[in-house]
C-alpha positions as semicolon CSV with decimal commas, in nm:
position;residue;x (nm);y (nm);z (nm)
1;X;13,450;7,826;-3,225
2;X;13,252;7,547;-3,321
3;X;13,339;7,378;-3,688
4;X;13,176;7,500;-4,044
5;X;12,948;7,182;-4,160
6;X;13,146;6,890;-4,363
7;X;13,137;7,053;-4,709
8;X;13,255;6,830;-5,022
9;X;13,482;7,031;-5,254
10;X;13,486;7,008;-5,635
11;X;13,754;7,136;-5,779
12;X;13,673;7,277;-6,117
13;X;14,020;7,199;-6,393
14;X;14,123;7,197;-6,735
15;X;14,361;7,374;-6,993
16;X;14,241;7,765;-7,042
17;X;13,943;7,890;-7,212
18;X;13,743;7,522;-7,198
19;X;13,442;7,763;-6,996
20;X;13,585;7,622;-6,653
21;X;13,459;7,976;-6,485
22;X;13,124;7,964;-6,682
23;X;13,063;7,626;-6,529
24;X;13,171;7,770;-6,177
25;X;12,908;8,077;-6,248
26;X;12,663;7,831;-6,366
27;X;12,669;7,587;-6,055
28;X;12,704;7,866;-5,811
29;X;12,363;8,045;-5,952
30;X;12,512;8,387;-5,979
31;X;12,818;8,575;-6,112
32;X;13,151;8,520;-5,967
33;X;13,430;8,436;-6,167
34;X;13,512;8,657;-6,434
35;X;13,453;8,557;-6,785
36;X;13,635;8,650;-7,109
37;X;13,681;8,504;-7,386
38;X;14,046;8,537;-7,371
39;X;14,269;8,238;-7,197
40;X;14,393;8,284;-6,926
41;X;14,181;8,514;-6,727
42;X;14,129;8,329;-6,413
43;X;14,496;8,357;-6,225
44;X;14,383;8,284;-5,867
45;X;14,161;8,006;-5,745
46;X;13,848;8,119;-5,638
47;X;13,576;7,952;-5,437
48;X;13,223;7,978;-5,296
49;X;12,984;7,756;-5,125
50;X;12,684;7,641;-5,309
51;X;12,355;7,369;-5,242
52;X;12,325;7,086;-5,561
53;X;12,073;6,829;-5,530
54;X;12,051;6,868;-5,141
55;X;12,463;6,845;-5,114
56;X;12,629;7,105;-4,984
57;X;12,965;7,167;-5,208
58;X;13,262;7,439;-5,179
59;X;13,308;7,489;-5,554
60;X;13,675;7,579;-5,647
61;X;13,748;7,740;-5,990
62;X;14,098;7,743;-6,101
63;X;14,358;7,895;-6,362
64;X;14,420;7,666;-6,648
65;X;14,741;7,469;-6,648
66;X;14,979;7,643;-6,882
67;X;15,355;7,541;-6,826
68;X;15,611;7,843;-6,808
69;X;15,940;7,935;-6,638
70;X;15,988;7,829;-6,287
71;X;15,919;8,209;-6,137
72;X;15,680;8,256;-6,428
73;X;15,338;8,386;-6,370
74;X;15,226;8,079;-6,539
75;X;15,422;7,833;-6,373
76;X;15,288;7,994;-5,984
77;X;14,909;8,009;-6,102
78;X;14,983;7,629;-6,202
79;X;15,084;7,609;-5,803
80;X;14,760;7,761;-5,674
81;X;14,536;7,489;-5,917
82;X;14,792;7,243;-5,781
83;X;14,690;7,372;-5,425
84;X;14,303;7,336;-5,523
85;X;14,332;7,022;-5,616
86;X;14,511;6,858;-5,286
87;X;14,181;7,042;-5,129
88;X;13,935;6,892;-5,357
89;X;13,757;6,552;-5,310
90;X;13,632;6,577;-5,660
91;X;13,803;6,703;-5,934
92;X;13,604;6,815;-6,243
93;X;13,799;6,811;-6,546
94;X;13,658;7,035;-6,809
95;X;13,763;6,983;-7,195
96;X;13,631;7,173;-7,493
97;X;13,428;6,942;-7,739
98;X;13,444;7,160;-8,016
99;X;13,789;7,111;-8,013
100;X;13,814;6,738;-7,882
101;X;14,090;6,641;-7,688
102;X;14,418;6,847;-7,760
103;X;14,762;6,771;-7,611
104;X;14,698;7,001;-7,361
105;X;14,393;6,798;-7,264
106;X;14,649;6,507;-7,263
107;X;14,875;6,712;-7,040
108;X;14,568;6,762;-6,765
109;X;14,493;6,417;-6,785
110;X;14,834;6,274;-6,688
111;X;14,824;6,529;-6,411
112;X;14,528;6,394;-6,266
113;X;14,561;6,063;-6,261
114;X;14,881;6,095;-6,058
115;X;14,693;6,247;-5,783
116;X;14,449;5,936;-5,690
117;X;14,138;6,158;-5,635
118;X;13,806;6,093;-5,822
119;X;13,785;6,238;-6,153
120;X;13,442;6,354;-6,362
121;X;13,494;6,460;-6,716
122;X;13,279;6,728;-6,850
123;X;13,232;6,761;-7,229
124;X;13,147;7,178;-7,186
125;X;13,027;7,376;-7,566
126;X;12,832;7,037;-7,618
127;X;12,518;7,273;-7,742
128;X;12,542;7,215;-8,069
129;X;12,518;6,849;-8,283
130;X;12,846;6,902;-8,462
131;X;13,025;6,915;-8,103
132;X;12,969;6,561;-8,013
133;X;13,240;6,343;-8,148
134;X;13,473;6,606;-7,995
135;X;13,264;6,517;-7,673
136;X;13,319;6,104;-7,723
137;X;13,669;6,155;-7,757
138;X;13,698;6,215;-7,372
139;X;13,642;5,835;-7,360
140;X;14,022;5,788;-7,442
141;X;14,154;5,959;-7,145
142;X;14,039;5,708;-6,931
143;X;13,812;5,885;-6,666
144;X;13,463;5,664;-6,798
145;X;13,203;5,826;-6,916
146;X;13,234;6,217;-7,016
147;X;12,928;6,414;-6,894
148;X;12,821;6,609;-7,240
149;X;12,692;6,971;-7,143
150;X;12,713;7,307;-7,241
151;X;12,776;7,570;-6,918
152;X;12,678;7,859;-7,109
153;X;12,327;7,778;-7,196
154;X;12,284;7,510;-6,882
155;X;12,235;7,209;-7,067
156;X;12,345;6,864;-6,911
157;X;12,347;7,015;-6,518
158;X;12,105;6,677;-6,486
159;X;12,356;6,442;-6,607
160;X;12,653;6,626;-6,424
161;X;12,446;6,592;-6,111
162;X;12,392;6,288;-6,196
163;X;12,747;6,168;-6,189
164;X;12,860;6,360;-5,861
165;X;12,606;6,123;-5,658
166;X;12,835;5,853;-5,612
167;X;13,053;6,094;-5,403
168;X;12,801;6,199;-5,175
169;X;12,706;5,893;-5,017
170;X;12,739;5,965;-4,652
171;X;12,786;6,328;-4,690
172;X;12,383;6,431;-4,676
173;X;12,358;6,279;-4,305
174;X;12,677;6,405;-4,208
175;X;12,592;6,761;-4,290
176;X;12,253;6,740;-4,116
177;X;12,430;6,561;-3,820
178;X;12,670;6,883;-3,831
179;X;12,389;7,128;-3,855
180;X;12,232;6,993;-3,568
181;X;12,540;7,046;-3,362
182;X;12,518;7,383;-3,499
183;X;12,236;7,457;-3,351
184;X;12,281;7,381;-3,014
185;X;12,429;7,679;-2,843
186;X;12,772;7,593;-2,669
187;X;12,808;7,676;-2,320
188;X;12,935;8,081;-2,281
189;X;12,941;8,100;-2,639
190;X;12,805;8,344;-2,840
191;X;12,721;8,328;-3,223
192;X;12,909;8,524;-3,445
193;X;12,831;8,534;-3,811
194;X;13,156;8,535;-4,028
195;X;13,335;8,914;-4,054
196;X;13,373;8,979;-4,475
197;X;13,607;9,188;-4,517
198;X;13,793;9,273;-4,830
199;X;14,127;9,465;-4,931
200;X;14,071;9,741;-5,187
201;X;14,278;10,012;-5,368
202;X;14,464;10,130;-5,653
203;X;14,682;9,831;-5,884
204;X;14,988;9,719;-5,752
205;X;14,975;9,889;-5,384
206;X;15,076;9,493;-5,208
207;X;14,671;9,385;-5,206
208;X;14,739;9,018;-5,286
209;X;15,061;9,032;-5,066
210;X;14,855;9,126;-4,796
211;X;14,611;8,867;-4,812
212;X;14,884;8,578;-4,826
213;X;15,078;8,754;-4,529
214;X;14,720;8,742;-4,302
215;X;14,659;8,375;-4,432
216;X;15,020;8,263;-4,406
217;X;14,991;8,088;-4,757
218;X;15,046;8,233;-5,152
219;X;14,610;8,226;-5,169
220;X;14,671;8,524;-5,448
221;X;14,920;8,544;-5,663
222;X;15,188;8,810;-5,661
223;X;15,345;9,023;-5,914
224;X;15,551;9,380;-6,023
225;X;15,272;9,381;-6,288
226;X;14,954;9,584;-6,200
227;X;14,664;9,422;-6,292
228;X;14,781;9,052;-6,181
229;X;14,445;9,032;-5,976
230;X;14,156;8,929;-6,147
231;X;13,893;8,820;-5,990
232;X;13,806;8,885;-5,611
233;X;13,936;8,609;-5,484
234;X;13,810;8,486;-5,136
235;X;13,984;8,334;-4,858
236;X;13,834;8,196;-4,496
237;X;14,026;8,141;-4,189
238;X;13,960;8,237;-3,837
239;X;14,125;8,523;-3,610
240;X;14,121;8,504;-3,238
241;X;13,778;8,275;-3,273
242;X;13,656;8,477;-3,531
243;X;13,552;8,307;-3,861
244;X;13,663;8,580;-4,120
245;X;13,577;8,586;-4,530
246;X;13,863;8,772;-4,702
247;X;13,844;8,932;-5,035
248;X;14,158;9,064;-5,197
249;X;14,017;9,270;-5,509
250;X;14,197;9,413;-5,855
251;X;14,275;9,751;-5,853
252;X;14,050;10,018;-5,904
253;X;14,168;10,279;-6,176
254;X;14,038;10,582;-6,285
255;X;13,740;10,522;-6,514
256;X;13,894;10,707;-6,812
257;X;14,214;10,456;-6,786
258;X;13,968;10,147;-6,759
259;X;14,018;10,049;-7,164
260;X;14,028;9,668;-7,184
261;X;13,690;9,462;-7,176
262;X;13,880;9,243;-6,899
263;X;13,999;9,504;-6,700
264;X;13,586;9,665;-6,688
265;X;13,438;9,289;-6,550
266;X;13,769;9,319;-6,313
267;X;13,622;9,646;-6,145
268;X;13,286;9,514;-6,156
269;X;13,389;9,232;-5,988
270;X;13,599;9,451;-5,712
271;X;13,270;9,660;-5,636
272;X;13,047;9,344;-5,586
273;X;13,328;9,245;-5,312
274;X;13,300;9,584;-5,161
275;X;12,958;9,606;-5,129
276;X;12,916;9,221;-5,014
277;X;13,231;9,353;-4,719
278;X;13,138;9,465;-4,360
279;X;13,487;9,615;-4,347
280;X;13,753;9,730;-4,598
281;X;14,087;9,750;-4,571
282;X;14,190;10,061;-4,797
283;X;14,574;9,995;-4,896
284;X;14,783;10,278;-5,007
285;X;15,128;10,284;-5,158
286;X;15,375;10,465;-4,893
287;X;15,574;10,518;-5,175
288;X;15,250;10,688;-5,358
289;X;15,044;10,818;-5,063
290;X;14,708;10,983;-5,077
291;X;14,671;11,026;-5,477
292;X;14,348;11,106;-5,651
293;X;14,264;10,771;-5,729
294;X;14,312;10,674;-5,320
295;X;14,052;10,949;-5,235
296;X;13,828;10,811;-5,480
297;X;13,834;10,477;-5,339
298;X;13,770;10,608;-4,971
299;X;13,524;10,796;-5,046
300;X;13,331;10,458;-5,236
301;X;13,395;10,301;-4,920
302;X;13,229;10,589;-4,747
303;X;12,954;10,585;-4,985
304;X;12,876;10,215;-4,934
305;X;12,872;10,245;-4,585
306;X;13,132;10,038;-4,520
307;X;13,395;10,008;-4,198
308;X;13,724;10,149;-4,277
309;X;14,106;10,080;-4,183
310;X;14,365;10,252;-4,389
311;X;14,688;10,018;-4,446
312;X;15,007;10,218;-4,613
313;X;15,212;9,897;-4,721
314;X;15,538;9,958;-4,813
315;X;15,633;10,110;-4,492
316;X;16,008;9,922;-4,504
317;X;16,094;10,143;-4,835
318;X;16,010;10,498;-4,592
319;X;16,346;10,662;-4,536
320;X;16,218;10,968;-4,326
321;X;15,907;10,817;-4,134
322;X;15,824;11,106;-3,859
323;X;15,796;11,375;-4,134
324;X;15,569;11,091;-4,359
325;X;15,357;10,998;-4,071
326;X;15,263;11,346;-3,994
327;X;15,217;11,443;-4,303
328;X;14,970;11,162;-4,389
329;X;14,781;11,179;-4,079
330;X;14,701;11,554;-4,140
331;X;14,561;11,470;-4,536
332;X;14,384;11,175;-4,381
333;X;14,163;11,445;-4,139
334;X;14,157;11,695;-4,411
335;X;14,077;11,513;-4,726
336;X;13,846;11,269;-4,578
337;X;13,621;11,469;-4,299
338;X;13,373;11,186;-4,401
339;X;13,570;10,890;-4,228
340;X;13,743;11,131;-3,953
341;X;13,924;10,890;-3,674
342;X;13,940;10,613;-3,892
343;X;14,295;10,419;-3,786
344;X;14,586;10,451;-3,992
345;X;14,836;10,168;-3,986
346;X;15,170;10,206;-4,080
347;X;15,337;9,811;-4,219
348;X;15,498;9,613;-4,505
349;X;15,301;9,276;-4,613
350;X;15,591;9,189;-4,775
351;X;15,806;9,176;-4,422
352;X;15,518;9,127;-4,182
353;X;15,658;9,484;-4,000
354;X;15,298;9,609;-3,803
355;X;15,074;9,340;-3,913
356;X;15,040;9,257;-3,600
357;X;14,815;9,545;-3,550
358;X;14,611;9,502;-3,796
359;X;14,330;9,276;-3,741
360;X;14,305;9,440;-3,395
361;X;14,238;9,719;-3,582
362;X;14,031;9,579;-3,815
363;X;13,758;9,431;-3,490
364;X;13,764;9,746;-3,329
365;X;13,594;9,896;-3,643
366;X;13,373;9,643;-3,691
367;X;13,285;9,709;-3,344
368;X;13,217;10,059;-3,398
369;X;13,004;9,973;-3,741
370;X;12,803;9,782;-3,525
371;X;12,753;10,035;-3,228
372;X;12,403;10,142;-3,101
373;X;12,326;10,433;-2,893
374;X;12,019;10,448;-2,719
375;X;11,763;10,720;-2,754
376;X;11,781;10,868;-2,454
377;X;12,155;10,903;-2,441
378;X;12,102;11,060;-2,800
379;X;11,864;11,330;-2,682
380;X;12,098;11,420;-2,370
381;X;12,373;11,475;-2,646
382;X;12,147;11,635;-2,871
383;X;12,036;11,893;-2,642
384;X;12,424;11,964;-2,544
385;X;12,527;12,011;-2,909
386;X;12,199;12,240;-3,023
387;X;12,287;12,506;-2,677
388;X;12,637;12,497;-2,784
389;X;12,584;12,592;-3,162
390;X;12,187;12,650;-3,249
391;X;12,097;12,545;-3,631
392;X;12,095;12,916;-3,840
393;X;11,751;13,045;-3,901
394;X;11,603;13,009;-4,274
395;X;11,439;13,280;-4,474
396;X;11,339;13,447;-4,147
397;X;11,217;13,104;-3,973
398;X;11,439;12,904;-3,738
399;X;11,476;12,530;-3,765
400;X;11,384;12,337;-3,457
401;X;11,568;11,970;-3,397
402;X;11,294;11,832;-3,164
403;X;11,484;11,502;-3,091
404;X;11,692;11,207;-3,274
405;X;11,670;10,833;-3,244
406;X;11,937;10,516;-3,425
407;X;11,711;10,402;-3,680
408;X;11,970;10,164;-3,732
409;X;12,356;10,019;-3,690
410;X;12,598;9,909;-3,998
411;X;12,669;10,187;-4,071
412;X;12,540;10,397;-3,735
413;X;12,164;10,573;-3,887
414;X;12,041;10,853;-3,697
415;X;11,697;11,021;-3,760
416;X;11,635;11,365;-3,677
417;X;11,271;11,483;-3,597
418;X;11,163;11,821;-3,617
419;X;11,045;12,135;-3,895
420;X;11,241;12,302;-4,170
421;X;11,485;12,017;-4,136
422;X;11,508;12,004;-4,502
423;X;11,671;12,323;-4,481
424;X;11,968;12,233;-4,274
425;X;12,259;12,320;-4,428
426;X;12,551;12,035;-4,495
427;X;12,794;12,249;-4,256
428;X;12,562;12,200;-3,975
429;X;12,479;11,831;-4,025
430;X;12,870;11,780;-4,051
431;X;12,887;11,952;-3,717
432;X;12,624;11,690;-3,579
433;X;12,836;11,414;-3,728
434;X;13,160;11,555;-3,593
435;X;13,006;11,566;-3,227
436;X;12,882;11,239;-3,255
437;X;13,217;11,102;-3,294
438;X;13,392;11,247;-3,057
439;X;13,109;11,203;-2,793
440;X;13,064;10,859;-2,849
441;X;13,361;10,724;-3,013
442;X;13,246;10,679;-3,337
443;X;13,575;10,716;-3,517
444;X;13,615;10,596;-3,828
445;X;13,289;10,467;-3,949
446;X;13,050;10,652;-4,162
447;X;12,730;10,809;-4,030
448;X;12,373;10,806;-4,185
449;X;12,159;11,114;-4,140
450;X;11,778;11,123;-4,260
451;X;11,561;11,414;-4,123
452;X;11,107;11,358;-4,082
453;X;10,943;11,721;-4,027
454;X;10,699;11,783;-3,859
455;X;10,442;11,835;-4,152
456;X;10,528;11,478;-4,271
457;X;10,684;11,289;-3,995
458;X;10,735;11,028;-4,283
459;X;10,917;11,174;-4,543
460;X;11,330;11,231;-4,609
């Protein structure tokens, strides 16, 4: 697989609640990081790619240093900024000018200048007149001179741009140099776009553990306590050639136990990643199977259109597995007829037991999300299923299927052409969908139905 383009990497840093994730939102154009204004909200690092002034840049945002025990919560989100930072050929320390510089300012700035990398200084809250002696105190930490701006409102991006150039020498011709070899098709290679996939369900089902066991690296942080996860935090590496974009994602509650501001932007940020995925991995407790709340998320999933692999972590706690297994694989056909053949994997994240199965499992839906049947292959089916079990007649009139064509992959769309297909009751179209999967193997992966009649071959 040929090489991403040279991307330089700014890692965004500071003590909490200086507006480092505003200034990530701000510089990435759009919404990613949640923000709060509580410390302490961002516990994982996350990252995105963005375009400044011609420059292509993989922003990092990161949790803000604050010191705890060892095998504190603190103390291991401290070890992912740490992480960001070795990965960063920029840093971008962020201090609040309102305040000035505090001791925990100092704290940062001793940090940094141990690790030899280039360091900007950004004044942030520097909206208002009052907050800039607070900003000209940055000149004492001895990083020259602090870029005054306020992320919130988007004052001083100029200036910050400004002060990044002096890193990018080189880096504009390198990146076209690299695009051009991206263009040129290698021999017997096809393109492949990167597969996004993210890991959903309930809090505290091994989500985060399962994204550092596929990585091979703590990328999220893991704890006993729901709700650790945050943000959707994104990870890339590459499978068997494959470029993938992993998403582990906070937990989805019920919405009548969602209380907390945080915990709301949490979910919100969990259904962006979902609906950005091609494929989801739906994790479910083994110890917990099959609850409301895991039927709630498949069914989302469903909704969205999304590929599907079920993952019941925990598998290594199981004391009777035959009678489990069984017993999960029958409330996996019956709950979720909409998602029927969808694999079921059976491992623990936590002692790599059946991972190895996974991301095979994972392709081979992808593969069947993509699938495209032609029209003639449809029509032979169709004709098979309608002599086999004819739609029921309406008020007197029967309903005629005429023929069917994929409107579309991603999920699999079918179109159905004929008169009183309005009237089609959701039995029969679930007896369509049923035959579909079984005659062409599309297990797993939802199906799209939309019907034109023959009075208006254009309407739903």
């Amino acid at each position: 697989m040929r090489s991403s383009p040279a991307l330089l990497t700014l890692a965004i840093v500071g003590r909490p609640n200086v507006g480092k994730s505003t200034l990530f939102n701000r510089l990435a154009g759009k919404k990613i990081a949640i923000v709060a204004d509580t410390p302490g909200v961002t516990r994982d690092r996350a990252s995105t790619d963005v375009e400044i002034g011609g420059i292509r840049y993989r922003l990092i945002d990161t949790a803000g240093f604050e010191h705890g025990p060892v095998e504190s919560l603190q103390a291991r989100m401290i070890a992912q900024t740490e992480k960001a930072i070795a990965a960063a050929d920029v840093l971008l320390f962020v201090i609040d000018s309102r305040e000035g510089v505090t001791p925990g300012d100092e704290i940062v700035a001793s940090t940094l200048r141990r690790k030899s990398k280039p360091v900007i200084i950004a004044a942030n809250k520097s909206e208002a007149r009052a907050s800039l002696p607070g900003a000209a105190e940055a000149y004492r930490l001895g990083f020259g001179d602090p870029v005054a701006l306020s992320a919130e409102h988007g004052l001083g991006m100029a200036e910050l741009f400004d002060a990044l150039l002096p890193y990018t020498e080189g880096m504009a011709q390198q990146q076209r140099d690299d695009e051009a070899r991206e263009e040129e098709p290698a021999e017997g290679e096809e393109a492949k776009r990167p597969l996004r996939l993210a890991i959903v369900g309930r809090p505290n089902v091994g989500k985060s553990s399962l994204l550092n066991r596929l990585v091979g690296e703590e990328r999220a942080l893991v704890s006993p306590m729901a709700g650790t996860t945050r943000d959707a935090v994104a990870a890339r590496w590459e499978w068997d050639g494959r470029e993938i974009l992993l998403h582990d994602t906070a937990g989805l509650r019920r919405r009548a136990r969602i209380e907390e501001p945080l915990e709301k932007l949490s979910v919100g940020s969990t259904l962006e990643a979902l609906r950005f995925a091609d494929c989801v991995i739906m994790t479910i407790d083994a110890m917990q199977p099959f609850e409301k709340q895991d039927l709630t998320i498949a069914d989302l999933i469903s909704r969205e259109g999304r590929a599907i692999v079920f993952v019941v972590n925990k598998w290594d706690l199981v004391d009777d597995r035959q009678r489990l297994l069984a017993d999960l694989r029958e409330k996996l056909e019956r709950l979720l007829p909409q998602v029927a053949g969808a694999q079921m994997l059976m491992l623990s994240a936590i002692t790599g037991q059946g991972m190895e199965r996974l991301m095979p499992a994972v392709m081979e839906a992808d593969k069947i999300w993509n699938s495209r049947v032609t029209t003639s292959e449809l029509n032979r089916f169709l004709k098979d299923a309608l002599s086999r079990h004819p739609p029921p007649a309406v008020h007197g009139r029967n309903i005629k299927i005429r023929y069917m064509t994929q409107a579309k992959a991603r999920p699999p769309s079918f179109v159905l052409f004929g008169n009183q297909l309005t009237a089609l009751p959701e039995s029969y179209m679930r007896y369509l969908g049923n035959a579909l999967r079984k005659h062409f193997g599309l297990n797993g992966t939802p199906l799209r139905f939309s019907v034109r009649t023959s009075k208006n071959p254009f309407a739903d």
